[in-house]
VOLO-66037 format. One record per residue (C-alpha): y, x, z; residue number from 1. Coordinates in steps of 0.1 Angstrom, whole numbers, plus 5000, padded with zeros to 4 digits. Example, Ala and Ser with C-alpha at 12.3 -4.5 7.8 and 13.67 -1.06 7.14 Angstrom:
2
NODE   c2   c1   c3   i
NODE 4955 5123 5078   1
NODE 4989 5137 5071   2
This chain:
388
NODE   c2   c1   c3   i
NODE 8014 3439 8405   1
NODE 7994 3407 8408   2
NODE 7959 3406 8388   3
NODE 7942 3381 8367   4
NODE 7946 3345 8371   5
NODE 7973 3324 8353   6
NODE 7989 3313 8381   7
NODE 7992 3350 8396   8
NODE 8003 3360 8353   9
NODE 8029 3338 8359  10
NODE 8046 3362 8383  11
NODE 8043 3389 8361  12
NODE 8081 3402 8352  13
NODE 8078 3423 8320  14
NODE 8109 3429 8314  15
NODE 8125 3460 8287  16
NODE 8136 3479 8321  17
NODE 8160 3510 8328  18
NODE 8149 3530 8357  19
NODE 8179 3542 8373  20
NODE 8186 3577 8370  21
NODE 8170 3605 8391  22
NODE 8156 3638 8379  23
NODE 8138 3647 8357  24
NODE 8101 3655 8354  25
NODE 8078 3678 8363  26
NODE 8054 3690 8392  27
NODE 8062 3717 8412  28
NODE 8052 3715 8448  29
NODE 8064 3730 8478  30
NODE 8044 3741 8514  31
NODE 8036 3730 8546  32
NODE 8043 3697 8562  33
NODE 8045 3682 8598  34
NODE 8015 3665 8610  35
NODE 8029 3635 8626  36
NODE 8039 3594 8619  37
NODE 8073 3584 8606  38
NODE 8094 3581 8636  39
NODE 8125 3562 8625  40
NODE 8152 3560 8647  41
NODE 8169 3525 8650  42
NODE 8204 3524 8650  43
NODE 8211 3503 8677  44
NODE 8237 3482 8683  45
NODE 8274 3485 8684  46
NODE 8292 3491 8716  47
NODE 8323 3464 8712  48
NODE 8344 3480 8735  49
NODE 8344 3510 8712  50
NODE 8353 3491 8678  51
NODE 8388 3501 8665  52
NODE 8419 3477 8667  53
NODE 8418 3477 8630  54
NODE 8385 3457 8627  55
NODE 8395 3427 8648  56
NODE 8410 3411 8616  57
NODE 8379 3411 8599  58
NODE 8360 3381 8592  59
NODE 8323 3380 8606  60
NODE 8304 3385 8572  61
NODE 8332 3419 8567  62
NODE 8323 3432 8601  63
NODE 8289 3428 8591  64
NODE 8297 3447 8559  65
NODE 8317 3476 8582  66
NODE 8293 3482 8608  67
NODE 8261 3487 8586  68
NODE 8283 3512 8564  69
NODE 8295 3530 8597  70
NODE 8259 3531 8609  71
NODE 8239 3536 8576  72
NODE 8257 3558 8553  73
NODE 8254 3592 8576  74
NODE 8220 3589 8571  75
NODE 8217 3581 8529  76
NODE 8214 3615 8512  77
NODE 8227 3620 8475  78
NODE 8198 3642 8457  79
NODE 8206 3666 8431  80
NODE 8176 3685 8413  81
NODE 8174 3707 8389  82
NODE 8146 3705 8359  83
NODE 8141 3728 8326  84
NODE 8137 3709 8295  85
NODE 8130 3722 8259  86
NODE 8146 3711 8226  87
NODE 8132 3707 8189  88
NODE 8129 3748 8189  89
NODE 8112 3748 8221  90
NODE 8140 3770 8240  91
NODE 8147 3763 8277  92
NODE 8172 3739 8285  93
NODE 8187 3734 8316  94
NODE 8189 3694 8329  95
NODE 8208 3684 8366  96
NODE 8198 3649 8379  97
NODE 8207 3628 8404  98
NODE 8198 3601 8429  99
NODE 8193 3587 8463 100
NODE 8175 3585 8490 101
NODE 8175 3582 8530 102
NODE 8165 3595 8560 103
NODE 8137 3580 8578 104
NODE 8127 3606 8603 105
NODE 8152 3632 8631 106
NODE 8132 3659 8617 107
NODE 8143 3653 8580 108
NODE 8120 3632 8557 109
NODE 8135 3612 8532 110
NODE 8126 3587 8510 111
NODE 8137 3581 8475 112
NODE 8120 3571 8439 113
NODE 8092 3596 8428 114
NODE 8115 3595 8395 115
NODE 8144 3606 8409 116
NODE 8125 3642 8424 117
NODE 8096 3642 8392 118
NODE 8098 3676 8372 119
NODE 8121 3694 8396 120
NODE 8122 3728 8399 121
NODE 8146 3726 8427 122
NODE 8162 3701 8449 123
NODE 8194 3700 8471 124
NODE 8204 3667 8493 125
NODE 8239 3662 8504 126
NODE 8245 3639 8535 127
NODE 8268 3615 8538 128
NODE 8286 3644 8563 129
NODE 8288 3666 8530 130
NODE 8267 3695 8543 131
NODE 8243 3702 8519 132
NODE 8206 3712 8528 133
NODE 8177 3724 8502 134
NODE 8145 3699 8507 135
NODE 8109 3703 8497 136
NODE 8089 3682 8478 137
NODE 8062 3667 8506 138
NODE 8043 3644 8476 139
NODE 8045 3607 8460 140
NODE 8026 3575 8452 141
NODE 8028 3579 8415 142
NODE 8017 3542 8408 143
NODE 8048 3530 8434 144
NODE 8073 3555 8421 145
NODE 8081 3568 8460 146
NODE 8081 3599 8470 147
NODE 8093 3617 8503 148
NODE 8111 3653 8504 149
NODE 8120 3671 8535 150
NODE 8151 3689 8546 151
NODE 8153 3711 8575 152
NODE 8178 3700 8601 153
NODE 8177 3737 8616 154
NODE 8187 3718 8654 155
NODE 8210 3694 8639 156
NODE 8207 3659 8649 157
NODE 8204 3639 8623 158
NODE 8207 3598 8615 159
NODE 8175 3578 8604 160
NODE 8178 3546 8594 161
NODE 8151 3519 8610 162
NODE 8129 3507 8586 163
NODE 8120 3467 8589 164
NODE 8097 3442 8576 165
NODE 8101 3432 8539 166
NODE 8076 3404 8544 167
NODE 8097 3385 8568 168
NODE 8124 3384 8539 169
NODE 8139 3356 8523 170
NODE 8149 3346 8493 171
NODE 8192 3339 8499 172
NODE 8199 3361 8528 173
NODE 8225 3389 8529 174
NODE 8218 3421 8514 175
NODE 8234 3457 8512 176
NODE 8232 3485 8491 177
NODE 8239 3526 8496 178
NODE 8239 3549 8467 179
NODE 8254 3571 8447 180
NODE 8263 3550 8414 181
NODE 8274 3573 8386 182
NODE 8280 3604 8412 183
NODE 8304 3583 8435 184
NODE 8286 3592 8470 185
NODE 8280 3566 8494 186
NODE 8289 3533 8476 187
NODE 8282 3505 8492 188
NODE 8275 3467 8473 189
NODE 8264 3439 8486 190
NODE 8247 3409 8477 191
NODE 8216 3383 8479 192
NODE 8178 3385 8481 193
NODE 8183 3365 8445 194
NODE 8141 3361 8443 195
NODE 8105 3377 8455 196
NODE 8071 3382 8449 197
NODE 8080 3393 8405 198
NODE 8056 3422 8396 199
NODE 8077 3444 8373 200
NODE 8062 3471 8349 201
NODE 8085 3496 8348 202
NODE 8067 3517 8324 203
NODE 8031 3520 8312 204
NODE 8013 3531 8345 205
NODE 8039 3524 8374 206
NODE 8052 3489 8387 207
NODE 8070 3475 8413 208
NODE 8046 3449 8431 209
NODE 8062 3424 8446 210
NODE 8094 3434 8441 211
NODE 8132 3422 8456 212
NODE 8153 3410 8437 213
NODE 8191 3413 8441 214
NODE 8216 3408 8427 215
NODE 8239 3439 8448 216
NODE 8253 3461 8420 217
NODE 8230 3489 8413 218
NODE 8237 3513 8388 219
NODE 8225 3549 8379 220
NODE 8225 3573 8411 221
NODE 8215 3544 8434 222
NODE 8179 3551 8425 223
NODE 8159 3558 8456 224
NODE 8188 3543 8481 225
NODE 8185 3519 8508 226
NODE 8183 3481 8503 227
NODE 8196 3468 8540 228
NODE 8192 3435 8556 229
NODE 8226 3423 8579 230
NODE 8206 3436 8614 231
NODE 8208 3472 8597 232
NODE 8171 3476 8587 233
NODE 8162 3492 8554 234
NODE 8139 3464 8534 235
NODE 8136 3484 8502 236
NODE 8142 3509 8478 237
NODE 8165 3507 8451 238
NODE 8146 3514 8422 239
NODE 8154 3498 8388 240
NODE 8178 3478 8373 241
NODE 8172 3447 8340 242
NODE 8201 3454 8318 243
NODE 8211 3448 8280 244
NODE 8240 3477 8283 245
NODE 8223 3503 8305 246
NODE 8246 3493 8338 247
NODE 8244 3469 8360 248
NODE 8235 3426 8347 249
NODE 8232 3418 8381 250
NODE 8197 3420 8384 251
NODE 8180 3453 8405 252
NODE 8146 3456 8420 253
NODE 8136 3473 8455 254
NODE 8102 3486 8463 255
NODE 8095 3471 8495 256
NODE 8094 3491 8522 257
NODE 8062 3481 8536 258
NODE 8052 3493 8511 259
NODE 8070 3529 8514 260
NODE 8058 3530 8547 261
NODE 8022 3528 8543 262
NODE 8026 3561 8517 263
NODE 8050 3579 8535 264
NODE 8025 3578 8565 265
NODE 8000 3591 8542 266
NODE 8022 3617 8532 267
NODE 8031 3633 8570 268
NODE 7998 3630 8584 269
NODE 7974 3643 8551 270
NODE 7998 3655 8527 271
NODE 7983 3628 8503 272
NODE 7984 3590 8494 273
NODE 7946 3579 8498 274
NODE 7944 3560 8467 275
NODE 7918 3536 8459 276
NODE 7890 3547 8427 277
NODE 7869 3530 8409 278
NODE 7858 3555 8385 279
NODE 7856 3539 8349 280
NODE 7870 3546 8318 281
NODE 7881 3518 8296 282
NODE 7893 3500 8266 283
NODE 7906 3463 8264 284
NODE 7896 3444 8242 285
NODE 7913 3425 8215 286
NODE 7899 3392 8200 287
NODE 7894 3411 8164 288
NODE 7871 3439 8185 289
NODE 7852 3414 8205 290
NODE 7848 3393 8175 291
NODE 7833 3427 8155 292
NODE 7813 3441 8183 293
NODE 7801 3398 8185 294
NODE 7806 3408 8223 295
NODE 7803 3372 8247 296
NODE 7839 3374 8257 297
NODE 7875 3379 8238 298
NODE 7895 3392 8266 299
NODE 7883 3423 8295 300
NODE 7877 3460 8297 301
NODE 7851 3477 8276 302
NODE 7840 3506 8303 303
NODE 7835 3536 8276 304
NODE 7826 3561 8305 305
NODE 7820 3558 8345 306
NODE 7829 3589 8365 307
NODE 7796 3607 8374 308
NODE 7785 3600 8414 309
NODE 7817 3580 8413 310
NODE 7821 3543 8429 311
NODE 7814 3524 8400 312
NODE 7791 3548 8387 313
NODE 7767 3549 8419 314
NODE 7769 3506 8420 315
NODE 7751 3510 8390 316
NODE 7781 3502 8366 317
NODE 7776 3514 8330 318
NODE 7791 3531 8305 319
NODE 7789 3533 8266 320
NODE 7754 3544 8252 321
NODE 7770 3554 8216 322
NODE 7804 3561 8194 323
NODE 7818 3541 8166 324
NODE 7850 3550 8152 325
NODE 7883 3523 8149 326
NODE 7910 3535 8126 327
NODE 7920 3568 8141 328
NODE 7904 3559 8175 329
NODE 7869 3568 8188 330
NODE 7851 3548 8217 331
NODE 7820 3541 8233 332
NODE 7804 3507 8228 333
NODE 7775 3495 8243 334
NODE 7786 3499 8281 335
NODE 7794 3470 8305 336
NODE 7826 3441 8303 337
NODE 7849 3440 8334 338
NODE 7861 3404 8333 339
NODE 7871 3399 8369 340
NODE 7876 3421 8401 341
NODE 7871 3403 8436 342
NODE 7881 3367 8414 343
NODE 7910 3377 8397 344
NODE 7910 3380 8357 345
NODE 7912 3417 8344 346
NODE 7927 3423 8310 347
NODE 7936 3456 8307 348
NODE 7943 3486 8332 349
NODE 7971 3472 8345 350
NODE 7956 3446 8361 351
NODE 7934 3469 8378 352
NODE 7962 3488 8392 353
NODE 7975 3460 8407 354
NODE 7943 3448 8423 355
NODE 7933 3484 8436 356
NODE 7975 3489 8449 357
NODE 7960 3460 8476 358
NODE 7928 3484 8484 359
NODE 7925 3514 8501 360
NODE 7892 3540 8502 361
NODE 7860 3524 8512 362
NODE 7869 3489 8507 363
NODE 7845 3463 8489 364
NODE 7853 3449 8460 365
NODE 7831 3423 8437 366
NODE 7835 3434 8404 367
NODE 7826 3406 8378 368
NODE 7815 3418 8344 369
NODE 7790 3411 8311 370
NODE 7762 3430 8304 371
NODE 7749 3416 8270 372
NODE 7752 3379 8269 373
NODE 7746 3380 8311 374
NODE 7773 3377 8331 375
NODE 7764 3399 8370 376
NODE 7787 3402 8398 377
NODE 7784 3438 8410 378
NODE 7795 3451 8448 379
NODE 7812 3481 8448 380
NODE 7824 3505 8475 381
NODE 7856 3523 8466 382
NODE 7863 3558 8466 383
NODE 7895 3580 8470 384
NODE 7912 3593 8436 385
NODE 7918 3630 8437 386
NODE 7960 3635 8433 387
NODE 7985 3612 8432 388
């Protein structure tokens, strides 16, 4: 999501979203993983000596539509987990969920949505060839809701789809769209780039930054699927939908895959996402608490706590020095105001989520805050949060 200034709040989208359905959640984690980069494997061109008498009819913009399917769907997986829930009298319930998600690696790596895997005890992944493999949970960027399973092709040589650029998009060109809408495997719906660059909050800590919009039908089931560009290149991942009935207004969002990229390659060569950390914890402030605590600003981050030897910590950031209570809340006053990091206005958490999503470990950031009436501009190196 983009931080601070108006011109940057403008682009915030915080729209009342429903995720596409997935899985459920939970956190159980399975072994060892391949040391090595994503290797996707393009899928080249078609051979036109080889295309069937029954496609010369087609116009251009069908052929397109054909030949990505043809090429493509082999490789989108439908994802079927299974999750334990409890009800009001806390006895075991049993919950299926489904999704998508697609191969981006011959040795079986898939991406899909971290909310379509979250909470499952076990998952299954059914190609588009119907054989059915059981896949282990590698890890996930939390914040970006992706995640990557693996499936063992046990000498089977399986499609990959070639991942492209999603920031030499544009807003206009030609879309398509692999999922599993409502348990129908391997739909395909096409469409339009319809905008870019919206930040949407799709729930209290996780976002889409940058996000593609389309307006391809995407319903439940094509969370975690493939959004394709007309050379055959996945752009994004289908992710969440804005709708007043709970299906499809015409309106989806795709994580861009440059984005996937950078934490899937985390997740095959560390087994991690290397997160940036700050190290504070904070409250924002309303006008009626700045106005009570006479504090020099209406609108930042009160940091209650700093982690100990952690970044902001050991730039000499501080925390609260004693407790007052609010209503039913307790908090530490006293400690310093985070009004701005590296320029851009910071409001609440989210906003530094959004700056931090652009950092990784050891970067430099400039974080601006109040201490007393003085405003300081403090340096701080970052650090790498433990989990994901």
């Amino acid at each position: 999501m983009n931080i601070g200034n108006t011109s940057n709040r403008a682009r915030i989208f915080l729209a009342a979203l429903v995720l596409i359905l997935g899985a459920f959640w939970a956190g159980a984690r399975f072994g060892p993983h391949d040391p090595a980069k994503v290797e996707a494997v393009p899928m080249g061109s078609p051979n036109l000596s080889s295309v069937p008498a029954r496609d010369s009819g087609l116009t251009e913009d069908e052929s397109i539509n054909v030949r990505i399917y043809r090429q493509a769907s082999p490789a989108v997986a439908n994802i079927l987990t299974k999750a334990t829930e409890y009800d009001f009298f806390m006895d075991p319930v049993p919950v299926d969920g489904a999704g998508a998600g697609f191969i981006i690696d011959p040795r079986g790596y898939i991406l899909t949505n971290y909310h379509v895997v979250e909470g499952a005890q076990s998952i299954e992944v059914v190609l588009g060839d119907q054989s059915r493999h059981p896949a282990k949970y590698i890890g996930a960027d939390q914040r970006n809701d992706v995640a990557l399973i693996k499936i063992d092709p046990k000498g089977k040589q399986l499609a990959a789809l070639k991942l492209g650029d999603s920031s030499a998009i544009q807003v206009g060109q030609k879309v398509l769209a692999i999922g599993n809408p409502f348990g129908f495997q391997s739909t395909l719906t096409t469409g339009v780039v319809s905008a870019l660059g919206r930040t949407v909050q799709t729930s209290q800590t996780t976002f889409i930054e940058e996000a593609i919009q389309t307006d391809a039908a995407i319903n439940r089931g094509n969370s975690g699927g493939p959004l394709i560009d007309s050379h055959g290149d996945v752009i994004g991942i289908n992710s969440a939908i804005y709708t007043p009935t709970g299906t499809t207004a015409g309106i989806g969002f795709a994580i861009p895959i440059n984005t996937a990229k950078n934490i899937a390659n985390d997740l095959i060569t560390s087994g991690r996402v290397h997160r940036a950390f700050l190290g504070v914890e904070t409250y924002a402030l309303t006008g009626g608490l700045a106005e009570a605590l006479d504090l020099p600003v209406q609108e930042g981050l009160l940091v209650e706590t700093v982690t100990k030897g952690g970044p902001a910590a050991t730039a000499g950031i501080r925390g609260g020095d004693r407790i007052v209570q609010a209503g039913l809340r307790r908090f530490y006053i006293g400690g310093d105001i985070i009004v701005a990091i590296d320029g851009q206005k910071i409001a609440n958490q989210f906003d530094v989520n959004l700056v931090l999503n652009h950092h990784r470990p050891g970067d430099a950031v400039n974080v601006t805050i109040y201490r007393g009436g003085k405003k300081m501009d403090i340096p701080v190196k970052l650090g790498e949060r433990d989990g994901n």
